[in-house]
N, C-alpha and C positions, 0 to 999 in steps of 0.2 A: 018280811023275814024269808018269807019263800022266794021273795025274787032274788034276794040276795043268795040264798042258800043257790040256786040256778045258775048266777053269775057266777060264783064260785065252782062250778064246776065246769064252767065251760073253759073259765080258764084255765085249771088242772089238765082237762081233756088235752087244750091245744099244745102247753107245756110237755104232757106227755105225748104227745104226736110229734111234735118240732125235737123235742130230746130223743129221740127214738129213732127216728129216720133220717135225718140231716149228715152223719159222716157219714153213713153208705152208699148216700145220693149225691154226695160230694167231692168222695172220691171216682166214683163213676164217671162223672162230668170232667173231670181232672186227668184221667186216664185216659178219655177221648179223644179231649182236644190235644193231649199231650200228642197221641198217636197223630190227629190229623195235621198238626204241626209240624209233625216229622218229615209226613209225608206232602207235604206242599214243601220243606225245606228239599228234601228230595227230587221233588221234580223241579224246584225252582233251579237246584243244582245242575242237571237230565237236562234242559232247558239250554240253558247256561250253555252247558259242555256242545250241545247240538249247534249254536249259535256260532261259538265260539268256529265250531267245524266248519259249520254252512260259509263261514265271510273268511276261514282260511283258505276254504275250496276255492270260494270263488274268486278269492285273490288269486290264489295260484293258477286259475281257469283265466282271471285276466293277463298274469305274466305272462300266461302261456300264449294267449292271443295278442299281448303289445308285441310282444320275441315274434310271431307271426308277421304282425303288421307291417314290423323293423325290416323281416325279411320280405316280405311282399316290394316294401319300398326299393330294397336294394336292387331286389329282381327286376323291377319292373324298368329301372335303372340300366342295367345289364342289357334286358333286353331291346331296349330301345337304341344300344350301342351296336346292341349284335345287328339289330336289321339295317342302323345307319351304316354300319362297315359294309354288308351285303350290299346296300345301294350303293358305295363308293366304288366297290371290287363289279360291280355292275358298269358303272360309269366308268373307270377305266378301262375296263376289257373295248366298253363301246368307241375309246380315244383309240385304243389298241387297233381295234379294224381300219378305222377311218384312216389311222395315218399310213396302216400297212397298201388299203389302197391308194392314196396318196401316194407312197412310194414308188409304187406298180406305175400308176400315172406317170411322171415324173421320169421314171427308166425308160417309159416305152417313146416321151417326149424328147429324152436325151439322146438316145437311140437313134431318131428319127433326125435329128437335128445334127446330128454327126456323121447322116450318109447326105447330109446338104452340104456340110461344112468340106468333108470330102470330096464332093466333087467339086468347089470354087477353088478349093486348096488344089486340086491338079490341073484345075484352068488358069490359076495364079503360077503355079511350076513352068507350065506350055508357055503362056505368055509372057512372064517377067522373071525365070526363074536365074535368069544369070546374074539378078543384080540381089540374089534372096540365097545364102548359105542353106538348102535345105536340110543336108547332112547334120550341121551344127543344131537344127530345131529338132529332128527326128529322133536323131539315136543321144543327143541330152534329153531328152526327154524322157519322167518316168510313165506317163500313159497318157493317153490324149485329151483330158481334160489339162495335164501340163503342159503338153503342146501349144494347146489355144493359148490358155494365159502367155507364154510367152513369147508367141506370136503377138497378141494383142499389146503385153509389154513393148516389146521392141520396134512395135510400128511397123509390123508388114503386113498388117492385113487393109486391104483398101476401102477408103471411105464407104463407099457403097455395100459394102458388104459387114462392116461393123454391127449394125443391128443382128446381123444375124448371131453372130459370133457373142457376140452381148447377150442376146438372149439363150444362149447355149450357158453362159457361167449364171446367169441368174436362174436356170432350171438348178443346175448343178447345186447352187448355194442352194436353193430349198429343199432337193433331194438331201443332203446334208443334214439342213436339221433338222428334219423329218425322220431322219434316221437316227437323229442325238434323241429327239421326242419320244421317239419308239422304244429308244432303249433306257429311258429314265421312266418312262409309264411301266412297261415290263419290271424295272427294279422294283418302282410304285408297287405294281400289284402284288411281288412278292413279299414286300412288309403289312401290307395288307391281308394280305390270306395269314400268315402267321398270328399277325395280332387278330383277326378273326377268328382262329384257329382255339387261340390261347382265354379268348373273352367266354366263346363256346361251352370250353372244358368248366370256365369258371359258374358259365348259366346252367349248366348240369350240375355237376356241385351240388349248385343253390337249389336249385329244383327235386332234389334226391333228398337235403336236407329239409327242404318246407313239406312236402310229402310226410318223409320223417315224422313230422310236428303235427301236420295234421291226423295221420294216423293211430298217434295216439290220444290226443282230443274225441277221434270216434270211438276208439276203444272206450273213452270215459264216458261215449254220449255226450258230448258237448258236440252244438252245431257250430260252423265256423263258415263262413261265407266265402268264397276266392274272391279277390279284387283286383287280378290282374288281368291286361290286355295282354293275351297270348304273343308270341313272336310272329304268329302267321297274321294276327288281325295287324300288327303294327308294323308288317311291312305289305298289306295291302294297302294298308294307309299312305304308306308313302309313296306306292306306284299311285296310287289316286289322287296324292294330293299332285307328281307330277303331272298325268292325264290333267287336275283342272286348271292347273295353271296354263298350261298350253292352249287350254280352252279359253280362258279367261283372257290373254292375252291377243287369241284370235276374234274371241269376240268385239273386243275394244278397238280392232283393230276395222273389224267388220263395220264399226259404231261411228267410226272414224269416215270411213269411206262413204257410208250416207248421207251423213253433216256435209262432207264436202260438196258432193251431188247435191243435195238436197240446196246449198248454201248460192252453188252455181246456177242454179236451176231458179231460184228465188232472184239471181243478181239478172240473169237471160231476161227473166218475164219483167224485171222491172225497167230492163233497159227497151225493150219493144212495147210495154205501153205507155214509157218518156216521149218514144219516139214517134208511137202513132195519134199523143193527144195534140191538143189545138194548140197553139203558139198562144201565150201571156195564160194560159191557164195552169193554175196549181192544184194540183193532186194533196189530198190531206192526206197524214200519216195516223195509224192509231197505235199508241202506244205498247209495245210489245211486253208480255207478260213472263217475267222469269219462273222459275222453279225459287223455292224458300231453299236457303242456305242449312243445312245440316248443323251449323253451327264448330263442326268439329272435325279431323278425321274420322272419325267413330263414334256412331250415336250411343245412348245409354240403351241397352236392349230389351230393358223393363223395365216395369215403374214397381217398387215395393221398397222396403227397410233395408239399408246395406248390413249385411249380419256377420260378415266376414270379409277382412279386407287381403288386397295381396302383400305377402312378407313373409316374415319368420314366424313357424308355429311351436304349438307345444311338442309336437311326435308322436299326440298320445292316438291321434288316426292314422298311425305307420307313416306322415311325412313332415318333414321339419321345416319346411316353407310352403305357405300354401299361394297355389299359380297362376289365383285369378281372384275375381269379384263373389262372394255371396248375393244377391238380391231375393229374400224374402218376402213372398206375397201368397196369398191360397191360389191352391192347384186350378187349374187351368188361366192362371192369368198369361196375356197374349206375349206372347216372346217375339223380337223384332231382329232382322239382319242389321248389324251394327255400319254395314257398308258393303256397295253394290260389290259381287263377288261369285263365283263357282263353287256350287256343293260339292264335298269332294267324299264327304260321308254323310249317311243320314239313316238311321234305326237305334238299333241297340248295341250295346258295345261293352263288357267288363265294368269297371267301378262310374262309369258316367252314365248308363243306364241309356235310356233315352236321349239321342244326342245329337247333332249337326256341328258337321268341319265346313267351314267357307274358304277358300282360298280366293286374297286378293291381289291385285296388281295395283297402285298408286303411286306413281313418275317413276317408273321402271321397278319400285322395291315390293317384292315381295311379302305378304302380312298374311295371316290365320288366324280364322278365330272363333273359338270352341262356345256350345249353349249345352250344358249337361244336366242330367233329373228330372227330362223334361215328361208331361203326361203323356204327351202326343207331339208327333209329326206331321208338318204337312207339307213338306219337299221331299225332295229327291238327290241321291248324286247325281251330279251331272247335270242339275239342272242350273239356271245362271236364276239370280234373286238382285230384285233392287234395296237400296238403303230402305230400312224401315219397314220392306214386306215381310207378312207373317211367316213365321217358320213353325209355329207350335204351340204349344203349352206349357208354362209351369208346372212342377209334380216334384216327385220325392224319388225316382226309381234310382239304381244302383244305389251306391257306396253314398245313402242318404239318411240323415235323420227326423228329414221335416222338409216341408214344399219350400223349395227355392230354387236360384237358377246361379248353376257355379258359369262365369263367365271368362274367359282368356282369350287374351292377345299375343300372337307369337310374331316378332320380328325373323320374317323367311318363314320355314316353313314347321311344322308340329314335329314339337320334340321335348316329351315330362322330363322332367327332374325331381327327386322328390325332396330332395335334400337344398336345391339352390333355385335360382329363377331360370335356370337353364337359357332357352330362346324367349321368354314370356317376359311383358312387359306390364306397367302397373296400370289398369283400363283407364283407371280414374283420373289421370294424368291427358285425358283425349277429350272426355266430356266438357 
């Protein structure tokens, strides 16, 4: 009975403990979570909105750098027009001299040749002149290159002295056009400074406007990187690339002249020890040993993953065809000359980073050809390179996102484009 009477109240107790306390501790609970609900809805919102911000900026911070990249390309474009027009208004001023002395030459030849012409012409008057109308040659005549002609027409000038008189109109005929040359190179240079004039205005412009864009990317704190080879690097480039071709040309020509020595010199000694061995005895031969065939004009310049091929691109790295080979491989893998040839660039250089220009000469044609991102260097301009010597290293420097080697071939001489294949040709088409 007692236990029971105990049971019985332990129950009551809990009854009244659970009825008693339970809505006050329940709606506590309820008002908490309500509030902590709120507030993770809230920040989940704050969150949200910041997100939403952070990938509109950074869109807008992308537009703003592809509209860069767009213009980078165009410029870079421009500018490789501007320095090419430069070297053409160079190259004809340089026709301009040569023909103007040519001329000089030519006047002071003509000159000379007509105080000869005149004295045979008064020794021909003395001697034969009564069977010779001189009057009818002189005063029809409108100056003395007409004269000659038609003396030379009418057959009075005598055998022996036709060479002379002969070579009086054939100066004559090349003073002529040398002076038609002169005066069409002169017109030349005038459309040339103009359109140079007009390209200029255009590469200022552009240069005022990408400024423009970059300035306010700094205003927001966004970095943005330049990727252009300036006007002044890309027409060093092009006095350099003609320095190695010059080079290049003289060297082969140098290469040339020892083989031949070298070939005479081997035929001499073989004919004086024909001559000084024993009669019925034979001389063995051992078989001469070649050089391995490259297999190609142009070898492959490193071994790794082609990751990029030549053609038309997305745009979305500011060009819309890209002008050479990707080959992917980790940094420092060995990078080779694709063919014997004259350095004509070798350091660092705007979006190529680490870089080597070859210029080559192969049955008179001209070829270039670029190794970019590379880690390291180990030529020089101006120095000459065989097929397949080292140049460097693989790397990632400039306008790079991962170790590779951007590779191009230019038929003639280096010249981007960013939009077309410009001078560049497909490498993989040589391998």
């Amino acid at each position: 009975m007692g236990n029971l009477k105990k049971f019985a109240a332990t129950v009551t107790l809990g009854a009244l403990l659970i009825g008693g306390t339970s809505p006050t501790y329940a709606a506590s609970l309820t008002e908490k979570q309500k509030k902590v609900q709120e507030q993770r809805q809230k920040n989940s919102s704050e969150q949200s909105k910041a997100n939403s911000s952070i990938q509109s900026r950074e869109q807008a911070i992308s537009k703003e750098q592809q509209e860069i990249n767009k213009l980078d390309a165009e410029l870079q474009d421009v500018i490789n027009d501007v320095a090419q027009k430069k070297a053409e208004i160079r190259a004809t001023e340089e026709k301009i001299k040569k023909l103007q002395a040519q001329i000089k030459k030519y006047e002071a030849k003509m000159k000379a040749q007509e105080e000869l012409m005149k004295d045979r012409m008064a020794t021909m008057q003395k001697n034969g002149g009564s069977s010779v109308n001189w009057a009818e040659f002189i005063f029809g005549s409108k100056d003395f290159g007409d004269l000659i002609t038609r003396m030379i027409t009418a057959g009075t000038i005598q055998e022996n002295d036709q060479q002379i008189f002969e070579e009086y109109e054939a100066t004559k005929e090349k003073l002529a056009k040398a002076q038609a040359d002169l005066k069409a190179e002169r017109d030349s240079l005038v459309k040339q400074k103009e359109e140079l004039e007009k390209r200029q205005k255009e590469l200022d412009q552009k240069m005022k406007e990408r400024a423009a864009k970059i300035k306010k990317l700094e205003a927001e704190k966004v970095k943005f990187e330049s990727k252009l080879m300036s006007l002044q690097e890309m027409e060093d480039t092009l006095k350099a690339q003609e320095k190695a071709i010059q080079a290049e040309i003289e060297a082969q020509r140098r290469a040339e002249e020892e083989a031949r020595r070298a070939a005479a010199a081997a035929a001499a000694a073989k004919k004086q020890q024909g001559s000084s061995s024993n009669s019925g005895s034979s001389a063995s031969t051992a078989p001469v040993a070649s050089a391995p065939a490259s297999g190609g004009m142009f070898q492959r310049p490193a071994s790794g993953r082609l990751s990029q091929g030549w053609g038309p691109a997305s745009g979305a790295n500011g060009y819309s065809f890209h002008n050479g080979l990707d080959i992917a491989g980790p940094v420092g893998t060995p990078i080779y000359a694709a063919q014997t040839g004259t350095v004509l660039r070798a350091g660092w250089g705007g979006a190529y980073g680490n870089h080597v220009m070859i210029a080559h000469v192969i049955n008179g044609q001209v070829w270039t050809t670029v190794y970019a991102h590379m880690s390291s260097v180990s030529v020089s301009a101006g120095q000459r390179v065989s097929q397949g010597q080292n140049l460097g290293g693989m790397g990632s420097t400039g306008n790079s996102t991962g170790s590779h080697l951007h590779f191009e071939i230019h038929r003639g001489g280096y010249s981007y484009s960013s939009s077309s294949a410009g001078s560049t040709v497909n490498p993989a088409s040589f391998f």
